[in-house]
C-alpha positions as CSV (number, residue, x, y, z in Angstrom):
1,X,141.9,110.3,83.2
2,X,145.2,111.1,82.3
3,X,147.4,112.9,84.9
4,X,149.4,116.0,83.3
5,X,152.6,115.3,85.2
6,X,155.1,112.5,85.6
7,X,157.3,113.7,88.7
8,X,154.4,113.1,91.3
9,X,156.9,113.4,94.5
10,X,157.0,117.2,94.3
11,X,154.0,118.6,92.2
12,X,154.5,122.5,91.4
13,X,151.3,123.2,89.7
14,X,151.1,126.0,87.2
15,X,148.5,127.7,85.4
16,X,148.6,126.1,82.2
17,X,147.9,122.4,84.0
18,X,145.1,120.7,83.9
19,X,142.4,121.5,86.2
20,X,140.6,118.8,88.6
21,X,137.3,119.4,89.6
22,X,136.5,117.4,92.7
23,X,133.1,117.0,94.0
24,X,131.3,115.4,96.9
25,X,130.3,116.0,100.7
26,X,134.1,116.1,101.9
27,X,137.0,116.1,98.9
28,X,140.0,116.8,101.0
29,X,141.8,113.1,100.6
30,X,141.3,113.3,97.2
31,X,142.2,116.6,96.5
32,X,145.6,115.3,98.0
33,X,146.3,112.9,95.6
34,X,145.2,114.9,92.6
35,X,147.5,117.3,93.4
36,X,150.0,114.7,94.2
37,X,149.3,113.8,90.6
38,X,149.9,117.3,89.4
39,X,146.8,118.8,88.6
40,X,145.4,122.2,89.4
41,X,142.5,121.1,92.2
42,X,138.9,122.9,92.1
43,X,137.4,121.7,95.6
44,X,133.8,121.1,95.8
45,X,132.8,120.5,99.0
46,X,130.5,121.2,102.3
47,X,133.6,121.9,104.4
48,X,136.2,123.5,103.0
49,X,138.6,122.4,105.9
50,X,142.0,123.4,106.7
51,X,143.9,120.5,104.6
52,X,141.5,120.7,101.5
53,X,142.4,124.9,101.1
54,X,146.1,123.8,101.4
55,X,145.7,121.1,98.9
56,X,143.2,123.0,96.4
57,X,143.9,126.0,94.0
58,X,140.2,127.1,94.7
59,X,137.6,125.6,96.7
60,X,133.4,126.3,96.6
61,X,130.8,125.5,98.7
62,X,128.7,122.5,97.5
63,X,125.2,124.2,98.3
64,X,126.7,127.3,95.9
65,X,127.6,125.1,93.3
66,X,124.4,123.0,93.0
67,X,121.9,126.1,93.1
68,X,123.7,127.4,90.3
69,X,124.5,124.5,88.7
70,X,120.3,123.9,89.2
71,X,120.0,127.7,87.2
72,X,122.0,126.8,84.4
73,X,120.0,123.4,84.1
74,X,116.8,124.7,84.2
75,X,117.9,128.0,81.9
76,X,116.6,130.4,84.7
77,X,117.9,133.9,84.9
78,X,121.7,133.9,84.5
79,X,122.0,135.9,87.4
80,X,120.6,133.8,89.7
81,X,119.9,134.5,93.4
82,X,123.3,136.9,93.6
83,X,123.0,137.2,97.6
84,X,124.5,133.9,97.8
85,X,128.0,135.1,96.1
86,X,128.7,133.0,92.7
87,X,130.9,130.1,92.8
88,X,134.4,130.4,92.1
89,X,134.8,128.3,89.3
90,X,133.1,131.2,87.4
91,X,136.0,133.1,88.4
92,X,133.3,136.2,89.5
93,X,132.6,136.8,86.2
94,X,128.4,136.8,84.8
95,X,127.0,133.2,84.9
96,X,125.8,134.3,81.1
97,X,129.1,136.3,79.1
98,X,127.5,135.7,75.3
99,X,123.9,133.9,75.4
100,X,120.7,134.4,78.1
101,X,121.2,130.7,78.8
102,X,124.2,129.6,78.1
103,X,125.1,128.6,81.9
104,X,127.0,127.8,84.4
105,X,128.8,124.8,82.4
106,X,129.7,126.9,79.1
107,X,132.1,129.0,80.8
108,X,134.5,125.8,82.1
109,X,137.7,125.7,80.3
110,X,137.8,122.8,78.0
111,X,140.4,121.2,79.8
112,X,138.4,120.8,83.1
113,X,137.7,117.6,84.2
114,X,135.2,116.8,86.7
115,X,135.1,113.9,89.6
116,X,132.5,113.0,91.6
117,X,134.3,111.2,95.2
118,X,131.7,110.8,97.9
119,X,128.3,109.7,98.0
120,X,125.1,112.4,97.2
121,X,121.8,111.3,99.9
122,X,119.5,112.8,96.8
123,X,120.7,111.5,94.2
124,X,122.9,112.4,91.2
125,X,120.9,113.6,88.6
126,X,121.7,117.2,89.5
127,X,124.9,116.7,87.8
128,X,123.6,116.0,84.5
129,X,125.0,118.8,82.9
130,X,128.4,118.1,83.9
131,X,128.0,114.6,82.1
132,X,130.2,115.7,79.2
133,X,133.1,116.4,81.6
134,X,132.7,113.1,84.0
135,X,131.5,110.4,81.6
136,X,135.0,110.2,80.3
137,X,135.5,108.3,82.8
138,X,132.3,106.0,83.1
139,X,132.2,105.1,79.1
140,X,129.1,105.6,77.4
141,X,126.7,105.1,81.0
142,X,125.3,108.0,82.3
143,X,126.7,109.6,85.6
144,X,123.1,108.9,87.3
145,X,122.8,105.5,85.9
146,X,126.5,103.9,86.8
147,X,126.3,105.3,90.3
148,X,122.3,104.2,91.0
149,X,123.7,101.0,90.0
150,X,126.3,100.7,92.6
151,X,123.6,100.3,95.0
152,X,121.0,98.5,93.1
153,X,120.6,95.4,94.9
154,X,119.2,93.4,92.2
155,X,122.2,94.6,90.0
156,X,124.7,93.6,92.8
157,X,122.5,90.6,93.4
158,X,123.6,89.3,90.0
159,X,127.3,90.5,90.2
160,X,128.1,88.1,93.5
161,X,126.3,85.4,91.9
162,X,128.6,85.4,88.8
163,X,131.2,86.2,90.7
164,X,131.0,82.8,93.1
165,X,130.4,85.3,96.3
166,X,127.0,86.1,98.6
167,X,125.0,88.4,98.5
168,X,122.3,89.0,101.7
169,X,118.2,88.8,101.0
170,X,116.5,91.6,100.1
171,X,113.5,93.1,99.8
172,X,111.9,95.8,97.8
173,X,108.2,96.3,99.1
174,X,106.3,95.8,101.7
175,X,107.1,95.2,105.6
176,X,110.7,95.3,107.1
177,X,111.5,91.6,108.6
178,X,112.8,91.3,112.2
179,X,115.8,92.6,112.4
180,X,116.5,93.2,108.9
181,X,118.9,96.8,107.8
182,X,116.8,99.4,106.2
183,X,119.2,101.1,103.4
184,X,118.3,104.0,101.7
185,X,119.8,103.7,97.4
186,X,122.0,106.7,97.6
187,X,123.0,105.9,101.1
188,X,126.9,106.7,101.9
189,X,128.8,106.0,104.8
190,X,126.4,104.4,106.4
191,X,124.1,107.6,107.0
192,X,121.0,106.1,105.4
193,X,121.2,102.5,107.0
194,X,119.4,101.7,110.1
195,X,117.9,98.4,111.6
196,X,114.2,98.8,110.9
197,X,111.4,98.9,113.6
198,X,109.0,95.5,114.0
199,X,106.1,97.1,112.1
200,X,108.2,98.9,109.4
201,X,107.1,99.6,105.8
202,X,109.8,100.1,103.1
203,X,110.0,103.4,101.4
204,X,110.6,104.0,97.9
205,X,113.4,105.3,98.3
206,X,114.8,102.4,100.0
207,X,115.2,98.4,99.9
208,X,115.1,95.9,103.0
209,X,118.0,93.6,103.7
210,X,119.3,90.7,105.8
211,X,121.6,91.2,108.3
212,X,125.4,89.6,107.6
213,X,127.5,89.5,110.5
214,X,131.4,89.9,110.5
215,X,133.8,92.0,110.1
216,X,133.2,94.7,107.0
217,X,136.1,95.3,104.5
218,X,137.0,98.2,101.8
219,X,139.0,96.9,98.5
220,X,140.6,99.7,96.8
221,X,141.1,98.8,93.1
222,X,141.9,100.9,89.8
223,X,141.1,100.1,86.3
224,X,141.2,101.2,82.5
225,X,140.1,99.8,79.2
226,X,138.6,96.8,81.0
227,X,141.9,95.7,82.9
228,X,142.1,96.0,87.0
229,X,144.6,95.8,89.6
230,X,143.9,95.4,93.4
231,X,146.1,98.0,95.5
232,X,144.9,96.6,98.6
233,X,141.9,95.9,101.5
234,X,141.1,97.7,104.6
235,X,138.6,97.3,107.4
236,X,136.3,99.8,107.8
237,X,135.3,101.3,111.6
238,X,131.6,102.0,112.4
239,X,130.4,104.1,115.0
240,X,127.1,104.1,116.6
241,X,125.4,107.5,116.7
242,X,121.8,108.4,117.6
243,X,119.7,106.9,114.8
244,X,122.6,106.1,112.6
245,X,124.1,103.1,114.0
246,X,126.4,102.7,111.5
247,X,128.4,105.4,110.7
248,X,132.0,104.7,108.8
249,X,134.3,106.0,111.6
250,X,137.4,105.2,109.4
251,X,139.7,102.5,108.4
252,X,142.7,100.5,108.8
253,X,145.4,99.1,106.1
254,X,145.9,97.8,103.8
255,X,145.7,94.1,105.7
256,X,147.3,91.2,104.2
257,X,144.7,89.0,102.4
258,X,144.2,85.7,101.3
259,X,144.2,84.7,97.9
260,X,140.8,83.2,97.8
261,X,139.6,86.4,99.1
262,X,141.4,88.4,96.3
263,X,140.6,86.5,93.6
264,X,137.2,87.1,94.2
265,X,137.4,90.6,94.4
266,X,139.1,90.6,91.4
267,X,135.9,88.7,90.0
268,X,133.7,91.1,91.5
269,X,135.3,93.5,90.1
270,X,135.5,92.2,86.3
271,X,131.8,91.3,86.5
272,X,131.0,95.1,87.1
273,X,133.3,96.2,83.9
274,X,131.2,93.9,81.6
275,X,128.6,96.7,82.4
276,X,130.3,99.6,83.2
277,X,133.5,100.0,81.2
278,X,135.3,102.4,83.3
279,X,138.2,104.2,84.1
280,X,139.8,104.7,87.5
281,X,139.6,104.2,90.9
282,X,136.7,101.8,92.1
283,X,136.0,100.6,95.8
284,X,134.2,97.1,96.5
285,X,132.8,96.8,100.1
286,X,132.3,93.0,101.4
287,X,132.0,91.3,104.5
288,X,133.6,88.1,105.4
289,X,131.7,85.3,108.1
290,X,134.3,85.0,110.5
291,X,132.5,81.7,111.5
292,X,132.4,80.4,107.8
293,X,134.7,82.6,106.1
294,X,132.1,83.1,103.6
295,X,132.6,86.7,101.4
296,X,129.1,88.4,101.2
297,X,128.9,91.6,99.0
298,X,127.7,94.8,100.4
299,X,127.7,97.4,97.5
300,X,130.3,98.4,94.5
301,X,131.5,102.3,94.8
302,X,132.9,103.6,91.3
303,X,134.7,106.3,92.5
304,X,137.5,107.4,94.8
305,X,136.6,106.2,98.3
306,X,137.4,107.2,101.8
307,X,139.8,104.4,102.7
308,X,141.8,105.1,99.5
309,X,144.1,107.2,101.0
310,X,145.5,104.7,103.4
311,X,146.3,102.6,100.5
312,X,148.3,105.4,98.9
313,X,149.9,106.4,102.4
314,X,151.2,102.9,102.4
315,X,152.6,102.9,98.8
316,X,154.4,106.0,99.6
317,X,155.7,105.6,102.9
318,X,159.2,103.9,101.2
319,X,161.5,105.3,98.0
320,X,159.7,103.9,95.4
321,X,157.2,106.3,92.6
322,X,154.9,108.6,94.2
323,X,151.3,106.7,93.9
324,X,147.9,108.4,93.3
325,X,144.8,107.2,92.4
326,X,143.4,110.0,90.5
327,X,146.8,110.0,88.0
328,X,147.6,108.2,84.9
329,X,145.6,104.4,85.5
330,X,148.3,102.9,83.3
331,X,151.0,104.0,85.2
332,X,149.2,103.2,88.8
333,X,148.5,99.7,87.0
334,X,151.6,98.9,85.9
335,X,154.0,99.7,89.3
336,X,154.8,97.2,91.1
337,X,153.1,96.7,94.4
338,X,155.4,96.4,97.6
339,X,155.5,93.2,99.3
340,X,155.6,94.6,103.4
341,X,153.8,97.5,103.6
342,X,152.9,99.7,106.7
343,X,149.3,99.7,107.7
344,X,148.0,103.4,109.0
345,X,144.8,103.8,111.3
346,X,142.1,106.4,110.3
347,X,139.7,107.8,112.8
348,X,137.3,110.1,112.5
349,X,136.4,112.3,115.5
350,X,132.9,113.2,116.7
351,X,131.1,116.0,118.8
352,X,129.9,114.3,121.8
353,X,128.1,117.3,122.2
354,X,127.8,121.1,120.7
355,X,131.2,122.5,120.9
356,X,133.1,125.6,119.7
357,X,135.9,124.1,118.1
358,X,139.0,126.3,116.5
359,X,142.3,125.3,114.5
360,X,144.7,126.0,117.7
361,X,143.5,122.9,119.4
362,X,144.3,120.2,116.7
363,X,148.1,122.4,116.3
364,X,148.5,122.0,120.5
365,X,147.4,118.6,120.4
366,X,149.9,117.3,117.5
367,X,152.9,117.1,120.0
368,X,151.1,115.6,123.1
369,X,150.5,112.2,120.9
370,X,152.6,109.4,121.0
371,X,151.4,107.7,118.4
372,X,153.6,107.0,115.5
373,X,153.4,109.3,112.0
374,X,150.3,111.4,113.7
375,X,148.5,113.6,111.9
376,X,145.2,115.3,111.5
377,X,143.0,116.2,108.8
378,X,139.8,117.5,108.0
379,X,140.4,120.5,110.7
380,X,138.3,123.3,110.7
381,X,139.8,126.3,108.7
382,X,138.3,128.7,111.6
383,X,136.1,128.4,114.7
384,X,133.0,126.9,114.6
385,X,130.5,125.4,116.4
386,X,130.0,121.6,115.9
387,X,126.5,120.2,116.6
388,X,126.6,116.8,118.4
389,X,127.1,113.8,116.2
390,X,128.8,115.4,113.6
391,X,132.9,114.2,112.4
392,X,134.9,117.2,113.6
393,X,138.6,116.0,112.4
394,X,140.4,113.1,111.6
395,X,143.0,110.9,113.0
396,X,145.5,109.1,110.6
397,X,148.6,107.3,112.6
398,X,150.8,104.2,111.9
399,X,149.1,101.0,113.5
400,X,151.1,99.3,116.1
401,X,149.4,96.1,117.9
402,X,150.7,96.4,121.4
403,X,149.2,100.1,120.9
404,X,146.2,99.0,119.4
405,X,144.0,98.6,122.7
406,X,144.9,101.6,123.8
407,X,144.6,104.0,121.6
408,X,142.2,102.8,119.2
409,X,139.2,105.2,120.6
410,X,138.1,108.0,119.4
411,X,139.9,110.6,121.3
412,X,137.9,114.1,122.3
413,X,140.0,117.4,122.3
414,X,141.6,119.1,125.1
């Protein structure tokens, strides 16, 4: 993917740019850094939040742009179910301008790119008829095949082994061992793991596997025409919510890592390009046995990834060239990484309970913090009415140990 615009510190995008077409559950960091990349950002995503508008020249609601994307698939009537408004990438005009079926896909300019950056609980194969635009950046896989294989454990399996690094037992039938995770495939953010009951049966949908204990770890890397860089590693905060007792809850970094522990996510990461030749950002997910210091592979994400953004936060915190994951991966491989970096803390907050949340409170609540480069994100555009157990906003500050204790938790509003 080739970003349209060298000066990334102060993008001024224009109508005749490239347009970025970003979809997944919740785009915002990545609709950031495409735009710090200079491209022209189509949002994609459930929330439509405060910080994704402000980042995006247009934003649509996912569920919108699947049932029509599911109409022009399936070559129903172009007009589709009009109650539910039309999606704005077809600018409001007819879903069909020249043929009956021509679709929802026909009328993208040809410039368009697409990119998918979060993790779909059904599946991918509702995107097939975007393939043209995304495989660019997979090579000649399929959209559905690459990322079905990022959680395929017998794939992964045989990555780690190549790669000199664990990987934990598994199991594809039958009854759930004590204690053993139950992980849905198309699992994401640890929404579809759980720790399986006594007299559990695996689903088909789902695989059985040991549980590793230790700390779990993010590493953000980029690549292109079979060479790869890694930017840097972050440890990844859980949360325990009803039923979902691991829930990513954030981030911090990037950490300072040893070399033995890079150079096998390098490995990792060159074992997955003999497969899939991509291009672009790709996130490996590992654990490392604090008793052993073992490095046990957890799953391989080919797309941009939710810690990514403390990774570019850290690159750009100094004087140096604006970095962004989604621009030119030539340029992003060949700048030089800093030596001391800052590491940032990401938090995501949760209802505790219903609540009637609005945009005023995250604004009143900037300047009570102490904490160093605050900021939110992901804040509601409006007022609404959270249910219980659902991410409401998110933190992002500069870590400081003696701080650390602290202020660490996640924080409820005012």
């Amino acid at each position: 993917m080739q970003t349209p615009q060298v000066d990334r510190r102060a993008p001024k995008p224009t109508a005749d740019r490239s347009t970025l077409v970003l979809i997944g559950p919740s785009v915002r960091a990545a609709a950031e850094s495409a735009r710090a990349a200079g491209y022209l950002v189509h949002a994609i995503d459930f929330y439509g939040d405060r910080e994704t508008l402000a980042a995006s020249h247009r934003w649509t609601n996912l569920e919108d742009f699947r049932r029509q994307l599911r109409l022009s698939k399936n070559g129903s009537d172009s007009g589709g179910d009009r109650s539910s408004g039309e999606p704005e990438l077809c600018e409001n005009r007819p879903l069909c301008e020249n043929r009956p079926n021509d679709g929802l896909v026909k009328l993208l300019p040809v410039a368009t790119s697409f990119c998918v950056v979060g993790g779909f609980a059904d599946g991918y194969d509702w995107l097939e008829p975007l393939e043209p635009q995304i495989s660019s950046a997979y090579g000649s896989a399929a959209l559905a095949e690459v990322f079905a294989a990022s959680t395929d454990p017998i794939l992964l399996s045989a990555i780690a082994a190549e790669a000199g690094v664990e990987f934990p037992n598994f199991r594809q039938q039958g009854r759930v061992p004590h204690r053993w995770l139950l992980k849905k495939r198309t699992s994401s953010g640890g929404l579809g793991v759980s720790v399986a009951a006594d007299d559990g049966r695996i689903a088909e949908d789902s695989f059985a596997q040991q549980r590793v204990c230790g700390p779990v770890f993010g590493a953000t890397l980029v690549t292109e025409g079979g060479r790869v860089s890694l930017l840097g590693v972050c440890r990844l905060l859980k949360k325990r919510l009803t039923g979902r007792p691991f829930v990513f809850a954030g981030a911090i970094g990037p950490l300072k890592i040893a070399k033995d522990v890079s150079d096998a996510v390098i490995r990792l990461a060159d074992c997955w390009l003999r497969r899939f030749r991509m291009t672009g950002p790709l996130n490996i997910d590992f654990i490392i046995d604090p008793r052993t210091g073992r490095i046990w592979l957890l799953e391989i994400n080919p797309r941009y990834s939710a810690t990514m953004e403390l990774i570019e936060r850290a690159e750009n915190d100094g004087d140096g060239p604006m970095l962004s994951l989604l621009g030119d991966p030539a340029l992003v491989l060949g700048q030089q990484r800093s030596s001391e970096r800052p590491v940032f803390v990401k938090r995501t907050l949760f209802a505790r309970h219903d609540q009637s949340i609005s945009a005023e409170q995250f604004e009143a609540d900037v300047g009570s913090t102490k904490l160093k480069d605050f900021c939110w994100k992901d804040t509601p555009a409006q007022s609404a009415m959270i249910p219980a157990g659902a991410p409401i906003a998110t933190m992002i500050y500069r870590f400081e140990a003696d701080r650390w204790k602290r202020d660490h938790r996640v924080r409820t509003l005012p």
